[in-house]
C-alpha positions as CSV (number, residue, x, y, z in Angstrom):
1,X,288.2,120.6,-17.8
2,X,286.1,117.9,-18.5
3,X,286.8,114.6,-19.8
4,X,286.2,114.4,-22.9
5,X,288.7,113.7,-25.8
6,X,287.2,116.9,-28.0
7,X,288.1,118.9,-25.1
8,X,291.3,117.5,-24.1
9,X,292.7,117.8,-28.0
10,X,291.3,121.2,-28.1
11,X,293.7,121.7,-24.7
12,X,296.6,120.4,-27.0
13,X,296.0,122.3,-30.1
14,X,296.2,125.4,-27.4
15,X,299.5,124.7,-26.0
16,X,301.5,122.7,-29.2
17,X,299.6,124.3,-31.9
18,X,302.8,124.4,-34.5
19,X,303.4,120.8,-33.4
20,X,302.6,118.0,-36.0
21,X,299.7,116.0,-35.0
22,X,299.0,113.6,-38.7
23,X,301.1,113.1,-41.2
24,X,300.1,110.4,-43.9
25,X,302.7,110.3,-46.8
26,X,303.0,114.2,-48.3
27,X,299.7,115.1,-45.8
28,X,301.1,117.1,-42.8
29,X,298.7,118.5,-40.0
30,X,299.8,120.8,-36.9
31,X,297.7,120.3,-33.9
32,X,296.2,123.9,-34.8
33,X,295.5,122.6,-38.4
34,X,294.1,119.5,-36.9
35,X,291.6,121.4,-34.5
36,X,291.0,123.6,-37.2
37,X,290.2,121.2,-40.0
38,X,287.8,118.9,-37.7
39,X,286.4,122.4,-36.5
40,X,284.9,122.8,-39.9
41,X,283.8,119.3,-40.8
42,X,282.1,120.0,-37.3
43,X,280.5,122.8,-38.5
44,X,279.5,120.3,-41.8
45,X,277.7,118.0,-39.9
46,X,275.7,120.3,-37.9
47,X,274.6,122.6,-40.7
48,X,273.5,119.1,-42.3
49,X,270.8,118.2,-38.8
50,X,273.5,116.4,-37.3
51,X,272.7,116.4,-33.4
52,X,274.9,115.6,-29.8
53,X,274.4,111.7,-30.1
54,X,274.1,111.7,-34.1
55,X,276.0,108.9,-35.4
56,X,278.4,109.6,-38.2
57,X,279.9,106.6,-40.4
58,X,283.5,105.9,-41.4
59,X,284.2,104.3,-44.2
60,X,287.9,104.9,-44.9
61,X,291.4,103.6,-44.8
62,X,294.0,105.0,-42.9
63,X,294.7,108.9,-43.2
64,X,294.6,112.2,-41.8
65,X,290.7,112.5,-43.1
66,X,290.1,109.4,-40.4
67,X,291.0,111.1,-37.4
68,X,290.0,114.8,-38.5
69,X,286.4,113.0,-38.7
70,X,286.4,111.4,-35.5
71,X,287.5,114.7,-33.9
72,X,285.0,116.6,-35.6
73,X,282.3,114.3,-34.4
74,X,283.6,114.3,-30.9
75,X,283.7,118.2,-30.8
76,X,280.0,118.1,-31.7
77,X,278.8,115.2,-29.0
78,X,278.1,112.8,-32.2
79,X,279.4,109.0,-32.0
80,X,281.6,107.8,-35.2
81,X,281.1,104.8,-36.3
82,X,284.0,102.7,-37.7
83,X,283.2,100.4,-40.9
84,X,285.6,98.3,-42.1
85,X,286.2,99.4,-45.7
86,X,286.2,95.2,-47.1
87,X,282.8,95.5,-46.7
88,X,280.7,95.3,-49.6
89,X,277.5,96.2,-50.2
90,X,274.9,94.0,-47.8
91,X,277.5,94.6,-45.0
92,X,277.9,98.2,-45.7
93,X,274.3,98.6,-46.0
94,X,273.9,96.5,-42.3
95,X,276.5,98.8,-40.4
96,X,274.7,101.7,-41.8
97,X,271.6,100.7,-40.6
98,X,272.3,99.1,-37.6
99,X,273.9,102.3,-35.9
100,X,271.5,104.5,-36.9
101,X,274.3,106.4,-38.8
102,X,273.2,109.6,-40.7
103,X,276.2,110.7,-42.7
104,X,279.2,108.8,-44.3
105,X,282.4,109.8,-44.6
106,X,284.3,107.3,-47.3
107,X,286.9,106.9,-49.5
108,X,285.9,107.9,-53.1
109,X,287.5,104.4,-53.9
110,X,284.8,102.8,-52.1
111,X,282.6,104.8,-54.0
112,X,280.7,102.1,-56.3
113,X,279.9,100.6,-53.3
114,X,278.2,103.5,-51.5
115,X,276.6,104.3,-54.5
116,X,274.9,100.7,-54.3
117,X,273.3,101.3,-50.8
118,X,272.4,105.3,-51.1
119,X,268.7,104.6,-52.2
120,X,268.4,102.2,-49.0
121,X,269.7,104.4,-46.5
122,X,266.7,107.0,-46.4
123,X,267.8,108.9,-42.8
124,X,271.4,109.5,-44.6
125,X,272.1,113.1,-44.7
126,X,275.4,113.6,-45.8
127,X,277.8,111.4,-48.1
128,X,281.2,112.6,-48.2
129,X,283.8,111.6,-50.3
130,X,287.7,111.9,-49.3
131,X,289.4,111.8,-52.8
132,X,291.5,109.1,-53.5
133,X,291.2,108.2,-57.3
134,X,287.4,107.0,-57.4
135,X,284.4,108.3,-58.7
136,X,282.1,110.4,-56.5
137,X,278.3,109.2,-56.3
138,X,275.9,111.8,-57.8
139,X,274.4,113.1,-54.5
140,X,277.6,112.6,-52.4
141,X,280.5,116.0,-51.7
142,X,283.9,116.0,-51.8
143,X,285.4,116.5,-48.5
144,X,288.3,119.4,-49.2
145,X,285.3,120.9,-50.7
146,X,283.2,121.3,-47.6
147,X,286.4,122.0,-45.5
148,X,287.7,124.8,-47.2
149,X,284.0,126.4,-47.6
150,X,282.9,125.8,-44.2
151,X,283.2,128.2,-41.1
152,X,285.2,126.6,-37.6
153,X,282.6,125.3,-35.5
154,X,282.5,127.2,-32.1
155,X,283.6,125.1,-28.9
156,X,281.3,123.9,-26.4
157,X,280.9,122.0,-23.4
158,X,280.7,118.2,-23.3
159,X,279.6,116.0,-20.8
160,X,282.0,112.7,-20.0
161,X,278.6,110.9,-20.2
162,X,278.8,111.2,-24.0
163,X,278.8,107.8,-25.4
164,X,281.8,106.4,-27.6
165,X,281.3,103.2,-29.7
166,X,283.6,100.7,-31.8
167,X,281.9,98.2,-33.6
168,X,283.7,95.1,-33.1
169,X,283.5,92.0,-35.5
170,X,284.2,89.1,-33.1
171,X,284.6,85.6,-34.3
172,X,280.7,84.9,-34.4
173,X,277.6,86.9,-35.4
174,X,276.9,90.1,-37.0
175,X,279.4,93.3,-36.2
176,X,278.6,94.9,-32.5
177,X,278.5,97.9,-31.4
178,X,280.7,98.3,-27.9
179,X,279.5,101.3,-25.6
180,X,281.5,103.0,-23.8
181,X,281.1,106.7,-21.9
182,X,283.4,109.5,-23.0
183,X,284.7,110.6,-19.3
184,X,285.1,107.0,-17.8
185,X,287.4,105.4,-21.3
186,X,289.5,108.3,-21.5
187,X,290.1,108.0,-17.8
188,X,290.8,104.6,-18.2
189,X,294.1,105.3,-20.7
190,X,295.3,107.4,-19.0
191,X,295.8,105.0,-16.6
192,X,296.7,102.7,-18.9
193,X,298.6,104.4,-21.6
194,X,300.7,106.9,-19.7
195,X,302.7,105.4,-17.2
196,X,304.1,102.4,-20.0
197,X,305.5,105.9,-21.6
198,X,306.8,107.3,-18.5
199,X,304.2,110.3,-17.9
200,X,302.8,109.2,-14.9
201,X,299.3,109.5,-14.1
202,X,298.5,113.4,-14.5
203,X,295.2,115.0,-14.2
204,X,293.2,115.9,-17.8
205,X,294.0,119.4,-16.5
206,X,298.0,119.2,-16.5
207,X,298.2,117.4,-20.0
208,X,298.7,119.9,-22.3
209,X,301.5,121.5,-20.2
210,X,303.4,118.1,-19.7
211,X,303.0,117.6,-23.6
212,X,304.8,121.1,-24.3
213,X,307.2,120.0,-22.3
214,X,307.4,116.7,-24.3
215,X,307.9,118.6,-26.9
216,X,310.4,121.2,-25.4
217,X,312.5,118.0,-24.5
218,X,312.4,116.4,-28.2
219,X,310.8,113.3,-26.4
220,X,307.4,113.8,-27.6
221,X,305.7,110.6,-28.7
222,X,305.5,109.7,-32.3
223,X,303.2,107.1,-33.2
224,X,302.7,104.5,-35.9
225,X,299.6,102.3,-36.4
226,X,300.8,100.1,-39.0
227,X,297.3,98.3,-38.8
228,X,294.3,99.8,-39.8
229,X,292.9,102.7,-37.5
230,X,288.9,101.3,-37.8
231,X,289.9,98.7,-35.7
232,X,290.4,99.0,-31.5
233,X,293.8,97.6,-31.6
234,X,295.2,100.7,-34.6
235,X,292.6,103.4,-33.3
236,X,293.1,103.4,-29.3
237,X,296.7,102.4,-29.0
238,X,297.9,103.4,-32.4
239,X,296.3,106.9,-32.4
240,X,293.9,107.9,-29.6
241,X,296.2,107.2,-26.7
242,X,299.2,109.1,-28.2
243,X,296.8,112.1,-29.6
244,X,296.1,112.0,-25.9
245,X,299.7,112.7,-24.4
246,X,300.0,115.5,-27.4
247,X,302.0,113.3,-29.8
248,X,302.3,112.6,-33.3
249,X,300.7,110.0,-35.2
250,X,301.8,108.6,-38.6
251,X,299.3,106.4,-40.6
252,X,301.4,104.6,-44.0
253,X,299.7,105.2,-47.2
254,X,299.7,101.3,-48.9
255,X,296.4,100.0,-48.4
256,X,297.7,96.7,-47.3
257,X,300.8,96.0,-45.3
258,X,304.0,96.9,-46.7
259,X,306.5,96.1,-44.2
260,X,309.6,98.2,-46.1
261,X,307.3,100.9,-45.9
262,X,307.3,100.6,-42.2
263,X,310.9,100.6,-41.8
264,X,311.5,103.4,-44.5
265,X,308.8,105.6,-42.8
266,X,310.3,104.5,-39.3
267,X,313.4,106.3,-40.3
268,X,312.0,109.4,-42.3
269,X,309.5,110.4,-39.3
270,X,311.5,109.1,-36.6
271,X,308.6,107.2,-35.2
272,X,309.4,105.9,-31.2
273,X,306.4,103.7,-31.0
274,X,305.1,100.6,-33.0
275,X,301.2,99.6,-32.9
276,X,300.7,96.2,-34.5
277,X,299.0,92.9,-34.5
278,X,301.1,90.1,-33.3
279,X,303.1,87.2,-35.3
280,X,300.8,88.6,-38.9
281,X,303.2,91.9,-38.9
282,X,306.2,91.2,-37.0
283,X,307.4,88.2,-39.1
284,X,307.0,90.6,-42.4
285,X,308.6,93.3,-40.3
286,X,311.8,90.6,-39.4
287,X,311.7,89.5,-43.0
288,X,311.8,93.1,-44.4
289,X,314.8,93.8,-42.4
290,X,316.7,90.3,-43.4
291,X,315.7,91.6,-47.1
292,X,317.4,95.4,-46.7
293,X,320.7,93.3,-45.0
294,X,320.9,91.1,-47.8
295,X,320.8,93.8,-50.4
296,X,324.0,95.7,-48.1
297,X,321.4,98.2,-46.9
298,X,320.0,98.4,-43.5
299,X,316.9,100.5,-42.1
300,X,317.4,103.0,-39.1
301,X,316.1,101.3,-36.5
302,X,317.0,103.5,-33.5
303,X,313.9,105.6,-33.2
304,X,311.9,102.9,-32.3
305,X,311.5,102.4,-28.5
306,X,308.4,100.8,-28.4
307,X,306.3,97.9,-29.9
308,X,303.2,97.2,-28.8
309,X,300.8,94.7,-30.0
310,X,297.5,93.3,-29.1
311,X,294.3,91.6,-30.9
312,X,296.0,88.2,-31.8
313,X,299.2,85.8,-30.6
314,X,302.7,87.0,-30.4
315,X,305.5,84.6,-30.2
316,X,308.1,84.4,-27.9
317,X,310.6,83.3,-30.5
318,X,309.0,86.2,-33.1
319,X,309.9,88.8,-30.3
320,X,313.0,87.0,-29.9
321,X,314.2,87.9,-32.8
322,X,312.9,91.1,-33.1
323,X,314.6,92.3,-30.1
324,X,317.8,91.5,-32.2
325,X,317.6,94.2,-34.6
326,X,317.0,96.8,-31.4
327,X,317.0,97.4,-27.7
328,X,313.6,97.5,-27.9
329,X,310.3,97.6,-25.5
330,X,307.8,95.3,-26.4
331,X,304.9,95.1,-24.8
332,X,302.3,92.2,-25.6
333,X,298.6,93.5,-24.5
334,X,295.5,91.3,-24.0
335,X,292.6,92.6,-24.7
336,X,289.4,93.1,-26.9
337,X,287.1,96.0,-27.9
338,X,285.1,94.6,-24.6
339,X,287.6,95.5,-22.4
340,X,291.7,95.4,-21.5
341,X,293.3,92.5,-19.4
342,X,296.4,91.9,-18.9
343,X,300.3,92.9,-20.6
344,X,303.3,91.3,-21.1
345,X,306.2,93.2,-21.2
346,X,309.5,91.9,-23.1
347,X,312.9,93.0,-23.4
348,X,316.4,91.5,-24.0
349,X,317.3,89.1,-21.6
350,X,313.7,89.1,-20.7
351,X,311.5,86.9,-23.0
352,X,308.5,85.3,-21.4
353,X,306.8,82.1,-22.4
354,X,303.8,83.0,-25.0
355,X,300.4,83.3,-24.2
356,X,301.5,84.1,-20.5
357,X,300.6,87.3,-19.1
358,X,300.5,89.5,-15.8
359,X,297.1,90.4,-14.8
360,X,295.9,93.5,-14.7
361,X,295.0,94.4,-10.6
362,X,291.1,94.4,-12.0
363,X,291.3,90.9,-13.7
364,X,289.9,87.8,-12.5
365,X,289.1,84.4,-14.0
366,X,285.5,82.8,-13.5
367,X,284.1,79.1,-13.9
368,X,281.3,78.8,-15.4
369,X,279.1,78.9,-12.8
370,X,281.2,82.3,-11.2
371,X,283.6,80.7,-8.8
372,X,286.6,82.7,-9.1
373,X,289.8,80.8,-10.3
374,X,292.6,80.0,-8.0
375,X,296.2,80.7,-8.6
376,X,297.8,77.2,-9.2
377,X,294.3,75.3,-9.3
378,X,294.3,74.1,-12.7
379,X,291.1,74.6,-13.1
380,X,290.2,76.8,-16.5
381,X,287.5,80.1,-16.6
382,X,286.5,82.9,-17.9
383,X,288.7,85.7,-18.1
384,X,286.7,89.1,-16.5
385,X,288.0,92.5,-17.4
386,X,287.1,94.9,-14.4
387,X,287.9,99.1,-14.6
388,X,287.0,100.2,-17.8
389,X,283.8,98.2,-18.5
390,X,281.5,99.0,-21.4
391,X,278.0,100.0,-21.0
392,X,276.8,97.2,-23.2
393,X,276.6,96.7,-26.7
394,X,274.4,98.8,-28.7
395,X,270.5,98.0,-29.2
396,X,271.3,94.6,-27.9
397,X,269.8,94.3,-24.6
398,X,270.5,90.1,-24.6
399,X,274.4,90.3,-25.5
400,X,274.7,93.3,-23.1
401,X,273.5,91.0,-20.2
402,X,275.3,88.1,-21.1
403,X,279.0,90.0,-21.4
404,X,278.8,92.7,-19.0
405,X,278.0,90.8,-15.4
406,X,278.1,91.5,-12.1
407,X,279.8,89.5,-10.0
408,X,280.2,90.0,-5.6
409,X,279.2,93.8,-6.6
410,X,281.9,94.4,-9.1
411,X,281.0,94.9,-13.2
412,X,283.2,93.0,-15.5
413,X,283.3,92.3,-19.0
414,X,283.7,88.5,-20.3
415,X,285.0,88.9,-23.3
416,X,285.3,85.4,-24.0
417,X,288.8,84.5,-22.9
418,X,289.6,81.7,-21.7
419,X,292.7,81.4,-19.5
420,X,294.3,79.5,-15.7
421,X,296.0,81.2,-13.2
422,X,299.4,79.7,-12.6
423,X,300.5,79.6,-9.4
424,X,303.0,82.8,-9.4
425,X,299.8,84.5,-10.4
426,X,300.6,84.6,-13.9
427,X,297.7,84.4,-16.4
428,X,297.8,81.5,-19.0
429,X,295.7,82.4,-22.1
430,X,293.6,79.0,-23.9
431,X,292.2,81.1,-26.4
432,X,288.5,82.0,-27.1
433,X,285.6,80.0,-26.0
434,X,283.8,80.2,-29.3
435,X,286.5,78.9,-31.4
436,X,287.3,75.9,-29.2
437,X,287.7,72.7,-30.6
438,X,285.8,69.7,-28.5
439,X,287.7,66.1,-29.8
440,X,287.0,63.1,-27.7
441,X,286.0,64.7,-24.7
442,X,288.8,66.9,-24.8
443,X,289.0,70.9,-25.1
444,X,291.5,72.2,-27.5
445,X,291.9,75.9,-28.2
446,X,293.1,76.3,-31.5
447,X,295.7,79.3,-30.9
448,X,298.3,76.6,-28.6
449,X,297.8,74.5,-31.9
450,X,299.1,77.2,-34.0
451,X,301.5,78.5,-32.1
452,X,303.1,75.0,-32.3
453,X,302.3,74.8,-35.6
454,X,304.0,78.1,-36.2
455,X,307.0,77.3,-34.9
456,X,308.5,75.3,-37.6
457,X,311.2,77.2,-39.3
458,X,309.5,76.9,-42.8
459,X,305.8,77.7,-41.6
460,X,304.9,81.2,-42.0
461,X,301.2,81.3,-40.8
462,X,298.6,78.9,-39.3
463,X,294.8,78.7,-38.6
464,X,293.3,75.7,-36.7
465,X,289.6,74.7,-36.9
466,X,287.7,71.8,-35.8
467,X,285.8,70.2,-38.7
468,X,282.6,67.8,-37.8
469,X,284.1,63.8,-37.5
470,X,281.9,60.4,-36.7
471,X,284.7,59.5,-34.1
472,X,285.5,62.5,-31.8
473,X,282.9,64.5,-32.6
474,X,285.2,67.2,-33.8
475,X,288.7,66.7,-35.7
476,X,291.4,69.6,-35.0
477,X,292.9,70.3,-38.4
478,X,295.0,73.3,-39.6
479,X,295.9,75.0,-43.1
480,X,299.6,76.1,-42.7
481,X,301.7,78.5,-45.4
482,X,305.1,79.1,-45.7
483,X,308.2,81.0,-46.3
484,X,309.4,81.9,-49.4
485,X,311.0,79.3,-50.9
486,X,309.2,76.7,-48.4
487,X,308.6,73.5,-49.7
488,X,307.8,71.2,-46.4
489,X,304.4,69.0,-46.7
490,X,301.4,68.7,-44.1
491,X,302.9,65.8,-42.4
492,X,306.0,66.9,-42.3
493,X,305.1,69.7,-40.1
494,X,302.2,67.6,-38.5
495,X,305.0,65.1,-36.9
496,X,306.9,68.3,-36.0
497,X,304.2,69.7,-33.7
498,X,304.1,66.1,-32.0
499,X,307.1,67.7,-30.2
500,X,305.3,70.2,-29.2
501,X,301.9,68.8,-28.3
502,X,299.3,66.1,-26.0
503,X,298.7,64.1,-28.6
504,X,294.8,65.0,-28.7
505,X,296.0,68.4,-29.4
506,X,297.8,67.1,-32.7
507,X,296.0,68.5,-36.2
508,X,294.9,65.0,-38.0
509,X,295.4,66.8,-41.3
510,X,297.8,70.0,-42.1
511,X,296.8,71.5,-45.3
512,X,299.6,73.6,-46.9
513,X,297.7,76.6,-48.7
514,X,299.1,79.6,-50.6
515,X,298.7,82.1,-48.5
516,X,296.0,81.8,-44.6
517,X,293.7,84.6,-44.6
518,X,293.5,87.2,-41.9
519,X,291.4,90.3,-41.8
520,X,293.5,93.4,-42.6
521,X,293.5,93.8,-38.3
522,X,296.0,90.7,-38.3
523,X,292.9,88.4,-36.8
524,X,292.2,85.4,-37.8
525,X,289.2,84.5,-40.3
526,X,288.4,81.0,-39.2
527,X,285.1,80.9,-41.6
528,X,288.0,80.6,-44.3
529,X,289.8,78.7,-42.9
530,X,287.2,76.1,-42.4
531,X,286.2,76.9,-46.1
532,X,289.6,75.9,-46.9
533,X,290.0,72.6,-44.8
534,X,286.1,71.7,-46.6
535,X,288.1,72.3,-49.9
536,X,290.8,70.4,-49.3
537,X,289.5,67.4,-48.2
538,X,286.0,67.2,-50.8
């Protein structure tokens, strides 16, 4: 068998066809329905002029449409493209463009907006709308329609040198397109992703017979992104990895996060694994939970034996407390769309400091000029991310060469981490090199702020930002909100994190807002928050 996803899933659908694969809210797919259904859209595309390397657009919110789509594309060597449905029409219109995309599959919601950019996207093929209540553009098809009309598309053979991309948003710059081949990323979870369940490391070949025996056992893996699925951190731990082992994945149906939801569907679907996005879900999850104990109700719990999270900080004293509502796994992953680095693995009894990680065996830290980092040095680098590496970033030639090195013979990505080595060999992570804050001479990387910050019992969420000052160049200042029923000030919490903090490190100014913006993946939106500190302070 080759490896290739398309041919891997078809594998599954063989052996656990009356299995569930998808269920979203009253939607329920079997692996065979699954196969099935994407086996038509496939046969959708194609009949359209869709060719192997096409790039097909997906515009959507979580659902059983998103992952039929990217399976059907898959099956017929194109390359999906995930668009993150809050943008609006210039963004749309740049994503579109950018990737060379020639069909759209989209919410019918996001309709008006699609309907703005048709007439600009000329090499467009196909628009297809999933119904959720909106109105669909004159030109564009509804999606059941084509399904149910349209004949399976035939298997083929795929080559692992198919490409996959995610386009990643990053902290600066326009959206980029991250390359990576078929055969060499699907290699690379297995690796990654099986043996943190307890399958080992099998070959493609012996998949779908370990996953009937999942199955046959009742210990099959049933998954729950509870962020969005168009992101890395919802779509390769929260759905590709566990479509890989054979399991079951279960997308909610709010649009934003509803962390009763969660726990309600939790129970319903009995869902043994958590995806999710640091501190930004797991203090709603803890408060949801405090909420259903306060009303004399509680939420079943028990299913759950894993929670992983990666993308953005997660607290020691957030997992802390999670850990006691449930003897629960959780495992802290850091990484980006450019490449995975290192874990942290928590349990009771067992709560590591935050921010500190164990390296993965390809992982090294870089200087600047590309000494490697020594355990117990002090010095600060780079974090590299050897083993899976991208191929580069797509039609950027410049970026490619500037994040994807070679270094002594070995490829690694720099994602832009920046991190020490302690001297047990731990990894220490700063936080990113664009976002850091330069006051005085010194480096400050706002995530320690926050996390100090974050740590007073009345602050909920935190963003630090360095705004332009005569004296040190750059100020480090933070907009904070809080709990319900909060009513601590700025300086309050500022003299707080003096606790906590060098003093250099200190915000000057803590602006208490109404709620800190993060993009629906949990990660921060600095812009705003920099928006926010201009606001405050004239």
């Amino acid at each position: 068998m080759e490896m290739h996803y398309a041919t891997l899933w078809e594998s599954l659908a063989d052996a656990i066809g009356d299995r569930e694969a998808l269920v979203c809210g009253d939607a329920r797919r079997t692996w065979s329905e699954y196969d099935d259904r994407s086996a038509r859209l496939a046969s959708v595309f194609a009949d359209a002029g869709l060719a192997p390397d096409s790039k097909l657009g997906l515009y959507l919110y979580n659902g059983t449409e998103y992952a039929e789509s990217q399976f059907a594309a898959f099956k017929q060597r194109y390359v999906p493209i995930n668009i993150n449905y809050r943008y609006l029409d210039d963004e749309l219109h740049y994503l579109i463009d950018n990737s060379d995309s020639e069909a759209l599959v989209f919410h019918t919601s996001l309709g008006e907006r699609v309907a703005q950019v048709m007439d600009r996207c000329p090499d467009v093929k196909l628009w297809i709308g999933v119904d959720d209540g909106g109105e669909l553009p004159d030109g564009a098809v509804r999606y059941e329609d084509v399904v149910g009309a349209a004949e399976p598309a035939k298997r083929i053979t795929r080559s692992p040198d198919d490409v996959y991309m995610l386009y990643t948003g990053g902290t600066t710059g326009m959206p980029k397109g991250v390359m990576y081949d078929m055969g060499g990323m699907l290699q690379g979870f297995i690796q990654l992703g099986f043996p943190i369940l307890g399958l080992g490391i099998p070959e493609v070949d012996a998949i779908a017979e370990l996953a009937r025996g999942q199955w046959e056992k009742g210990e099959a893996l049933v998954a729950m992104p509870a962020c969005p699925m168009m992101h890395g951190t919802g779509q390769w731990l929260g759905w590709m990895i566990p479509h890989c082992t054979g399991g079951k994945v279960v997308a909610l149906t709010e649009r934003s996060f509803d962390a009763h939801e969660l726990w309600q569907t939790v129970g319903r679907e009995r869902v043994s694994q958590l995806v999710i996005v640091g501190d930004a879900f797991s203090k709603p999850m803890l408060r949801a939970l405090g909420e259903a104990k306060e009303r004399g109700e509680s939420y079943d719990v028990s299913p759950v034996k894993l929670i992983v999270s990666s993308g953005v900080m997660w607290t020691s004293e957030v997992k802390e407390k999670l850990l006691e509502w449930g003897e629960f796994v959780l495992v802290d992953a850091m990484g980006s769309t450019e490449g995975s680095m290192a874990n942290q693995i928590t349990t009771r009894g067992n709560v590591g400091e935050t921010a500190k990680f164990a390296m993965s065996p390809t992982t090294k830290v870089f200087t600047e000029d590309d000494r490697e980092v020594k355990p117990g040095s002090e010095e600060t680098g780079m974090v590299a991310a050897g083993g899976m590496v991208p191929l580069g970033y797509y039609k950027d030639e410049k970026k490619s060469a500037a994040t994807f090195r070679t270094i002594d013979g070995v490829r690694y990505s720099f994602p832009g981490d920046w991190a020490r080595i302690e001297a047990d060999g731990t990894l220490t992570l700063l936080g990113r090199g664009s976002n850091c804050i330069n006051t005085g001479g010194e480096k400050v990387y706002p995530e320690e702020v926050e996390e100090a910050v974050k740590r007073h019992p009345e602050v909920l969420d935190c963003l630090v930002v360095g705004v332009n000052d005569e004296k040190f160049g750059q100020r480090v200042t933070a907009v904070a909100s809080l709990r319900e029923g909060g009513a601590v000030d700025g300086e309050t919490v500022r003299a707080f994190t003096k606790e906590h903090l060098a003093h250099y490190k200190v915000p000057k100014e803590i602006h208490i807002v109404d709620q800190v913006k993060r993009a629906p993946n949990g990660k921060a939106d600095y812009q705003w928050a920099k928006r926010a500190v201009l606001e405050a302070t004239g």
